[in-house]
FIMI-742114 format. One record per residue (C-alpha): residue in three letters; x, y, z; residue number from 1. Coordinates in steps of 0.05 Angstrom, whole numbers, plus 5000, padded with zeros to 4 digits. Last residue first. Example, Ala and Ser with C-alpha at 12.3 -4.5 7.8 and 13.67 -1.06 7.14 Angstrom:
REM residues 2
<rec res="SER" xx="5273" yy="4979" zz="5143" n="2"/>
<rec res="ALA" xx="5246" yy="4910" zz="5156" n="1"/>
END
This chain:
REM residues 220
<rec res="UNK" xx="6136" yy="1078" zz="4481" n="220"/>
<rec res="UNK" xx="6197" yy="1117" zz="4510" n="219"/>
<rec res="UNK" xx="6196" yy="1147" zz="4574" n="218"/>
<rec res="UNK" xx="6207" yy="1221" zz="4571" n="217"/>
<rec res="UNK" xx="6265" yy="1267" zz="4588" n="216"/>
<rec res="UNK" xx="6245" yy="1326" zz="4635" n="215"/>
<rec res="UNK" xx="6303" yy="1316" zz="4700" n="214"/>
<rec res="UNK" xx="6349" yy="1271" zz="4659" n="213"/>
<rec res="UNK" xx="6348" yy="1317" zz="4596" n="212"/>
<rec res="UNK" xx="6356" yy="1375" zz="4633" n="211"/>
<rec res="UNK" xx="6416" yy="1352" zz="4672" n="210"/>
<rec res="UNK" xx="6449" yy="1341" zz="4608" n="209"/>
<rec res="UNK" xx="6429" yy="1413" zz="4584" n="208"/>
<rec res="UNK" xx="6460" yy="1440" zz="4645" n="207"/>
<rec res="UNK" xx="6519" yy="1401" zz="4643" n="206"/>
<rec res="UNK" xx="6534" yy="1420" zz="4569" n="205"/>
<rec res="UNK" xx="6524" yy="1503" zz="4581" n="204"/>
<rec res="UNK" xx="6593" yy="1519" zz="4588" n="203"/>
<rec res="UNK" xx="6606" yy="1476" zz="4528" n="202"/>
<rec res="UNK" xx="6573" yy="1519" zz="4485" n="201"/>
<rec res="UNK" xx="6598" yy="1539" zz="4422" n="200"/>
<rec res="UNK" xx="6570" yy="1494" zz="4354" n="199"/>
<rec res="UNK" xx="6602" yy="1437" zz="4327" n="198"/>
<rec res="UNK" xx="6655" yy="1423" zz="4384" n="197"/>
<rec res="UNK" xx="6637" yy="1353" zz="4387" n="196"/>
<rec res="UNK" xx="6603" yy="1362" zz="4465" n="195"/>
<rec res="UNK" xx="6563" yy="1421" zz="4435" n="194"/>
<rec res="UNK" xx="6539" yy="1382" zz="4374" n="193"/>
<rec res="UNK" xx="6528" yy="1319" zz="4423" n="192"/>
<rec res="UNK" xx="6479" yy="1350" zz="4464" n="191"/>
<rec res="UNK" xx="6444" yy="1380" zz="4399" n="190"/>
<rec res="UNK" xx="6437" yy="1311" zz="4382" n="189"/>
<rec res="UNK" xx="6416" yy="1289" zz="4441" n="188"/>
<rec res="UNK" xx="6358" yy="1347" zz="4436" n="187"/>
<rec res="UNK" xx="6323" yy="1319" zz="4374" n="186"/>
<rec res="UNK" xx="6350" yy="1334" zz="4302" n="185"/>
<rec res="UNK" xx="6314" yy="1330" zz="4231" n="184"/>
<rec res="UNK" xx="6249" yy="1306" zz="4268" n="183"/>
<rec res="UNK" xx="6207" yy="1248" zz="4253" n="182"/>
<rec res="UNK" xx="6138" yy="1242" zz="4277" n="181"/>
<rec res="UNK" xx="6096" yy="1174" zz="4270" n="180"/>
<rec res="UNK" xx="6019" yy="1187" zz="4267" n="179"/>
<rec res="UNK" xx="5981" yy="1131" zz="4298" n="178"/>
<rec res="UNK" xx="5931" yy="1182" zz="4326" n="177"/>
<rec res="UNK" xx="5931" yy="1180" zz="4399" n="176"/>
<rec res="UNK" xx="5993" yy="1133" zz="4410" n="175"/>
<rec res="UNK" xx="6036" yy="1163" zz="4357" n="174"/>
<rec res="UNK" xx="6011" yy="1231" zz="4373" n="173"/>
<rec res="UNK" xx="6039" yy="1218" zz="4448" n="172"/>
<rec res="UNK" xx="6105" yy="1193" zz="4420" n="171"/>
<rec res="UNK" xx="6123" yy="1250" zz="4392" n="170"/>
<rec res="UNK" xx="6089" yy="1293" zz="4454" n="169"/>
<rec res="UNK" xx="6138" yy="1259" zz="4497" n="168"/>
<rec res="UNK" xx="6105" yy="1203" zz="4542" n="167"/>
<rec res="UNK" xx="6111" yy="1212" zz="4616" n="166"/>
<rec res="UNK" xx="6043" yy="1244" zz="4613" n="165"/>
<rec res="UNK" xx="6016" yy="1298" zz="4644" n="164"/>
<rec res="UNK" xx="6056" yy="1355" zz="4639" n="163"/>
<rec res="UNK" xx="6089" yy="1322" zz="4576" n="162"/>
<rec res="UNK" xx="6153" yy="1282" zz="4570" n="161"/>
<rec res="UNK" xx="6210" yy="1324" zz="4539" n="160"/>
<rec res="UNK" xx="6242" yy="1290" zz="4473" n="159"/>
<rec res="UNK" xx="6261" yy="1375" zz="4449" n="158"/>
<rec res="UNK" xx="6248" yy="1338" zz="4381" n="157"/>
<rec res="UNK" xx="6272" yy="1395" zz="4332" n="156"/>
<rec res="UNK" xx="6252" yy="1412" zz="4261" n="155"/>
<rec res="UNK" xx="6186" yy="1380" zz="4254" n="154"/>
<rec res="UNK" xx="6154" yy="1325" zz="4210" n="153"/>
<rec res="UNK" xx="6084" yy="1293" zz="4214" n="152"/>
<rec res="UNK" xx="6079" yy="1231" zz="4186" n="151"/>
<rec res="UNK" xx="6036" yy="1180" zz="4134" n="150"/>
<rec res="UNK" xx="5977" yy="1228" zz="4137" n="149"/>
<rec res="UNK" xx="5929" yy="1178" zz="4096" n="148"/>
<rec res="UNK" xx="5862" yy="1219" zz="4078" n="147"/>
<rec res="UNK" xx="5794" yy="1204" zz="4078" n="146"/>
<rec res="UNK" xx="5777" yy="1271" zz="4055" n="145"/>
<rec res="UNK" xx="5762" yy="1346" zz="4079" n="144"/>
<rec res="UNK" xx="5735" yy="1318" zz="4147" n="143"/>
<rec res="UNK" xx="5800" yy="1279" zz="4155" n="142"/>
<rec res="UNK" xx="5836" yy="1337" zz="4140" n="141"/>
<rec res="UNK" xx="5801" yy="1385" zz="4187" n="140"/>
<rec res="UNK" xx="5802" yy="1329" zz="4243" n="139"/>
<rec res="UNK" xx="5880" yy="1319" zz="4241" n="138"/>
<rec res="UNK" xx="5884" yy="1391" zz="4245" n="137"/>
<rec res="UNK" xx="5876" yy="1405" zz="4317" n="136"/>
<rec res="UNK" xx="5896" yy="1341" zz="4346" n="135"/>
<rec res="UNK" xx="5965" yy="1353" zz="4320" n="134"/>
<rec res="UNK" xx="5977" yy="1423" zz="4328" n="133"/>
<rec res="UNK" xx="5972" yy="1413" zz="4404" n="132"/>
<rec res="UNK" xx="6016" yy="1358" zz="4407" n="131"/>
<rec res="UNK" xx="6041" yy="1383" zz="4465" n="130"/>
<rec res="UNK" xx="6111" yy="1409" zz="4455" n="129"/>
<rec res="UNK" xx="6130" yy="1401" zz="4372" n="128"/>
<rec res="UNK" xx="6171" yy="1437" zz="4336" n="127"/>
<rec res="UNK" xx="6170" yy="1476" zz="4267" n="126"/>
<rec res="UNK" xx="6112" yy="1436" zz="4226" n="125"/>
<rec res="UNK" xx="6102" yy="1397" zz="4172" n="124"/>
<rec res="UNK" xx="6050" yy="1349" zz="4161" n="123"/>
<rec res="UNK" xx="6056" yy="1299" zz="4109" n="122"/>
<rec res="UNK" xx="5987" yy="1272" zz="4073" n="121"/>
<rec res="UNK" xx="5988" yy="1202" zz="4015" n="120"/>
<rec res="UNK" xx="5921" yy="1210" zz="3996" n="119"/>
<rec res="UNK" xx="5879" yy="1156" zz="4002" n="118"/>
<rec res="UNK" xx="5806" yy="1208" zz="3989" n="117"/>
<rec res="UNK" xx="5822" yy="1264" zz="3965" n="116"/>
<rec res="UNK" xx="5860" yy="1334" zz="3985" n="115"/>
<rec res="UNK" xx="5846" yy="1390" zz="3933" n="114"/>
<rec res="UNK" xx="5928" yy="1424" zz="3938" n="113"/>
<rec res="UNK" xx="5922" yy="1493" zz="3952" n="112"/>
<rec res="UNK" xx="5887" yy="1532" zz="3989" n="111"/>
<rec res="UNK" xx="5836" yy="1487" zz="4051" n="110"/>
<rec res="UNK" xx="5771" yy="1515" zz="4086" n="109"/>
<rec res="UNK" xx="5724" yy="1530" zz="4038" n="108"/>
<rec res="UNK" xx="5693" yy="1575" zz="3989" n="107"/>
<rec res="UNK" xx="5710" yy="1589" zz="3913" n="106"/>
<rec res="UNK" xx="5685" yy="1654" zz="3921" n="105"/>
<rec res="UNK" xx="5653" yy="1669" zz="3986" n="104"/>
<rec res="UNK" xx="5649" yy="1639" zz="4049" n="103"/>
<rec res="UNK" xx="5721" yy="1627" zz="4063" n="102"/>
<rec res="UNK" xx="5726" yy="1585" zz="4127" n="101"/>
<rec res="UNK" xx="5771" yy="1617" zz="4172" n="100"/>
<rec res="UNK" xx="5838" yy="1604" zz="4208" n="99"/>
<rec res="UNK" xx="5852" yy="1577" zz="4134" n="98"/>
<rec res="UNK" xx="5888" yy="1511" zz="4125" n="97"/>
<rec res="UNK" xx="5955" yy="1489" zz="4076" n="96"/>
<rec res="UNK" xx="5964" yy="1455" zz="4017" n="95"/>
<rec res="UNK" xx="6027" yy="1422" zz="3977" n="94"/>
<rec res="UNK" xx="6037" yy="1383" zz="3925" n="93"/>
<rec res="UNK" xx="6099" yy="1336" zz="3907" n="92"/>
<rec res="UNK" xx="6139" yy="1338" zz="3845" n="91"/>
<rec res="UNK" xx="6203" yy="1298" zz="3868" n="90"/>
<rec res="UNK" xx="6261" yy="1312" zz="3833" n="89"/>
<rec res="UNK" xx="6311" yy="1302" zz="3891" n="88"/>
<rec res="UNK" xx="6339" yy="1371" zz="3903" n="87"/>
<rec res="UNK" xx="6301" yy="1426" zz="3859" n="86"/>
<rec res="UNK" xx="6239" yy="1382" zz="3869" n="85"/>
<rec res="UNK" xx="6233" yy="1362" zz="3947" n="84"/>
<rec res="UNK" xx="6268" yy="1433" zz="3960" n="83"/>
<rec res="UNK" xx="6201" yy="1467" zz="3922" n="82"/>
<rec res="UNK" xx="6162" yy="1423" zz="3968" n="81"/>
<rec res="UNK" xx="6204" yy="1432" zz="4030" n="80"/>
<rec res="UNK" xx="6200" yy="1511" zz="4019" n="79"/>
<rec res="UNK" xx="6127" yy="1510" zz="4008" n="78"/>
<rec res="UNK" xx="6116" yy="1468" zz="4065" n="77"/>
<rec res="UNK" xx="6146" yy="1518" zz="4115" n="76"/>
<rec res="UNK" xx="6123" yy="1579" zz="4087" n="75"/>
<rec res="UNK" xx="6052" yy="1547" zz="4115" n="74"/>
<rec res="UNK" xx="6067" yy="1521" zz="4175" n="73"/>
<rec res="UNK" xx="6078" yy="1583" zz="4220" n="72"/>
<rec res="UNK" xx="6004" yy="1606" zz="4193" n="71"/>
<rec res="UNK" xx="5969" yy="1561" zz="4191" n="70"/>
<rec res="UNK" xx="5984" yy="1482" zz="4188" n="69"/>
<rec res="UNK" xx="6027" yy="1476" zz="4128" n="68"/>
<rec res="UNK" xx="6008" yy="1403" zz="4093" n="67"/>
<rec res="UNK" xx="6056" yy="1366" zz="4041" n="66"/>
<rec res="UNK" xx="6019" yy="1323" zz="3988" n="65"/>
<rec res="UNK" xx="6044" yy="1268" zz="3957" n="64"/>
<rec res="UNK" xx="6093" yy="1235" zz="4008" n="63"/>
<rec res="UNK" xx="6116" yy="1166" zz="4025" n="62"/>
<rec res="UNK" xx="6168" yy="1169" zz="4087" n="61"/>
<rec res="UNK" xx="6233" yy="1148" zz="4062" n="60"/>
<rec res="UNK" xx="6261" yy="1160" zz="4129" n="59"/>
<rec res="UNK" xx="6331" yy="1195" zz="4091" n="58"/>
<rec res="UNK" xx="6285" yy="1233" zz="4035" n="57"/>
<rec res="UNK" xx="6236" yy="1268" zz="4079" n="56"/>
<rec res="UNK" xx="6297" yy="1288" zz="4133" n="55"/>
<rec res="UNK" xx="6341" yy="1298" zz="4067" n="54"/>
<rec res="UNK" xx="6271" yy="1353" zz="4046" n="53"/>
<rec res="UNK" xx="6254" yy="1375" zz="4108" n="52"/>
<rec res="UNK" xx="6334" yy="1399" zz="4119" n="51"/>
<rec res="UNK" xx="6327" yy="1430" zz="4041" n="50"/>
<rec res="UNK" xx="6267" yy="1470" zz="4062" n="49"/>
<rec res="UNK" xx="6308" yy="1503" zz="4114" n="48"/>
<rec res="UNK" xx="6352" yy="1522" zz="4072" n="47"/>
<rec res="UNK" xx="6301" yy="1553" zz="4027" n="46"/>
<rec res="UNK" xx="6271" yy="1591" zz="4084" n="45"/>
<rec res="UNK" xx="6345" yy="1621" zz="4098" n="44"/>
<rec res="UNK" xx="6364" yy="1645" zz="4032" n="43"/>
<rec res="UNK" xx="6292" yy="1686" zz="4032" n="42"/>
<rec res="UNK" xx="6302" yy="1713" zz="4097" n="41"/>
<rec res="UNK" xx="6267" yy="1706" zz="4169" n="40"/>
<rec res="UNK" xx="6279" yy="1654" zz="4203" n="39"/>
<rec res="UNK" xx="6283" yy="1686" zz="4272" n="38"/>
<rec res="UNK" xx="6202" yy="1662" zz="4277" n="37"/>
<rec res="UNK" xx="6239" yy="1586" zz="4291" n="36"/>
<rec res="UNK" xx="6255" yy="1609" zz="4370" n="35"/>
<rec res="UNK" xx="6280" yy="1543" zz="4400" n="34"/>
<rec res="UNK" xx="6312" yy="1552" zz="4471" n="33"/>
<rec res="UNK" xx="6366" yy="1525" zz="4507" n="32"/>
<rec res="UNK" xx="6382" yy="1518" zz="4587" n="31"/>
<rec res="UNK" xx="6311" yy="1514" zz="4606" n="30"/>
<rec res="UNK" xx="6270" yy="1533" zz="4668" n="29"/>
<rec res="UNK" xx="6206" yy="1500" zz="4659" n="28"/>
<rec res="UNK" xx="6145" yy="1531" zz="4667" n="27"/>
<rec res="UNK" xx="6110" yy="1513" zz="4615" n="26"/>
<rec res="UNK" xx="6108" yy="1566" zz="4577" n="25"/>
<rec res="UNK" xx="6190" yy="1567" zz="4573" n="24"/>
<rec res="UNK" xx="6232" yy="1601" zz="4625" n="23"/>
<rec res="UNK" xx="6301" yy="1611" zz="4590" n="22"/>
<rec res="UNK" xx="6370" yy="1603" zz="4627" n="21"/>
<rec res="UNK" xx="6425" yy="1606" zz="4564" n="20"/>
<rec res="UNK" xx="6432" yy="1567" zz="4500" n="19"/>
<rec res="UNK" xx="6411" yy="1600" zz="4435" n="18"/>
<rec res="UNK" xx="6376" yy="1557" zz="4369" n="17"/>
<rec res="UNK" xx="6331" yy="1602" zz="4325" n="16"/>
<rec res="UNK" xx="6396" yy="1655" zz="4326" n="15"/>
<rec res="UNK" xx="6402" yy="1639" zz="4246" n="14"/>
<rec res="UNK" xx="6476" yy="1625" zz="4263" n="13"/>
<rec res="UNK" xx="6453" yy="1572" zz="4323" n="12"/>
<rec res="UNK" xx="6392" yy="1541" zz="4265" n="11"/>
<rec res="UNK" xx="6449" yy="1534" zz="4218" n="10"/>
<rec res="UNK" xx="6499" yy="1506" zz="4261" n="9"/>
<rec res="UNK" xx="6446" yy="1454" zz="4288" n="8"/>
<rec res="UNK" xx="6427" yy="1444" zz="4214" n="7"/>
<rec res="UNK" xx="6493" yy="1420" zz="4190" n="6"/>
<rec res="UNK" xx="6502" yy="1376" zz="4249" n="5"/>
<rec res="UNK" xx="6440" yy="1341" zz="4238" n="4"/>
<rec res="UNK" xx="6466" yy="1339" zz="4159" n="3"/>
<rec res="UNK" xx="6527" yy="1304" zz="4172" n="2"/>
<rec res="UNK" xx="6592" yy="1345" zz="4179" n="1"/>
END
């Protein structure tokens, strides 16, 4: 199997990836449904790290500092940057935000990694739906230095356009920020997972086809 189908089957057996009818926050009536907070072991967080990691490695996207957005974020970049060493040898730092500034101590807003000015900046995050995240970090790390975030890399690209935008909310930051976002799998490959006999759930392919066509964005 390739490595998108090697993480489809692992998010299904980690029960982060389940088909079935699902009302999701915005309203829409889904046939699947992304829940990454059922990672939840040590053997699985290091897996995971390893599918950021090929992603990383296959789009050659220049890295030198990985950034966790809090909290959901954070385990997430330390498992791609040990996985960026243990299976590629690359030594790259990581750093993540507080909810707070720290007012005592050492102070400030950022642990980890000191972010200056050119650095090569990664975000990683679990999936994407408005771009939310996005626009609320990109101003904390370009007021901690003149930073270049060279992507922004999530597990699943559901490719849905927004509630007000026929634009997906990959291609939305793209616009907004010129930040390109790769994703280890987007929802056409999870179509054709189920359709290859990958993971169960062939009862469920006409639904998620019809999905697509009713929500699926315009491309830039």
């Amino acid at each position: 199997m390739t490595y998108k189908e090697n993480f489809i089957r692992f998010m299904v057996d980690c029960g982060v990836l389940t088909f079935g009818d699902f009302t999701l926050k915005s309203g829409r009536k889904a046939p699947y449904f992304v829940n990454t907070g059922n990672y939840k072991t040590g053997a699985q967080l290091a897996k995971l790290g390893e599918f950021y990691a090929e992603c990383i490695k296959e789009n050659n996207i220049e890295v030198q500092t990985l950034f966790g957005p809090a909290y959901k974020g954070i385990p997430l970049a330390v498992s791609a940057s040990v996985a960026l060493y243990n299976k590629y040898g690359m030594e790259v730092s990581y750093c993540f935000d507080r909810k707070e500034v720290k007012d005592h101590g050492e102070g400030g807003m950022f642990v980890g990694k000191k972010l200056g000015d050119g650095e090569k900046v990664v975000i990683i995050e679990d999936v994407m739906t408005s771009g939310k995240a996005l626009r609320e970090v990109m101003p904390k790390l370009i007021g901690a230095a003149n930073v270049d975030v060279t992507a922004m890399v999530i597990t699943v690209d559901r490719m849905e356009k927004a509630l007000d935008s026929d634009l997906s909310a990959v291609d939305q930051a793209y616009k907004d920020f010129g930040v390109k976002v790769y994703s280890i799998v987007n929802i056409n490959d999870i179509i054709d997972a189920i359709r290859n006999g990958v993971v169960e759930g062939k009862e469920f392919l006409d639904k998620m086809l019809e999905y697509r066509d009713t929500y699926g964005a315009n491309k830039l």
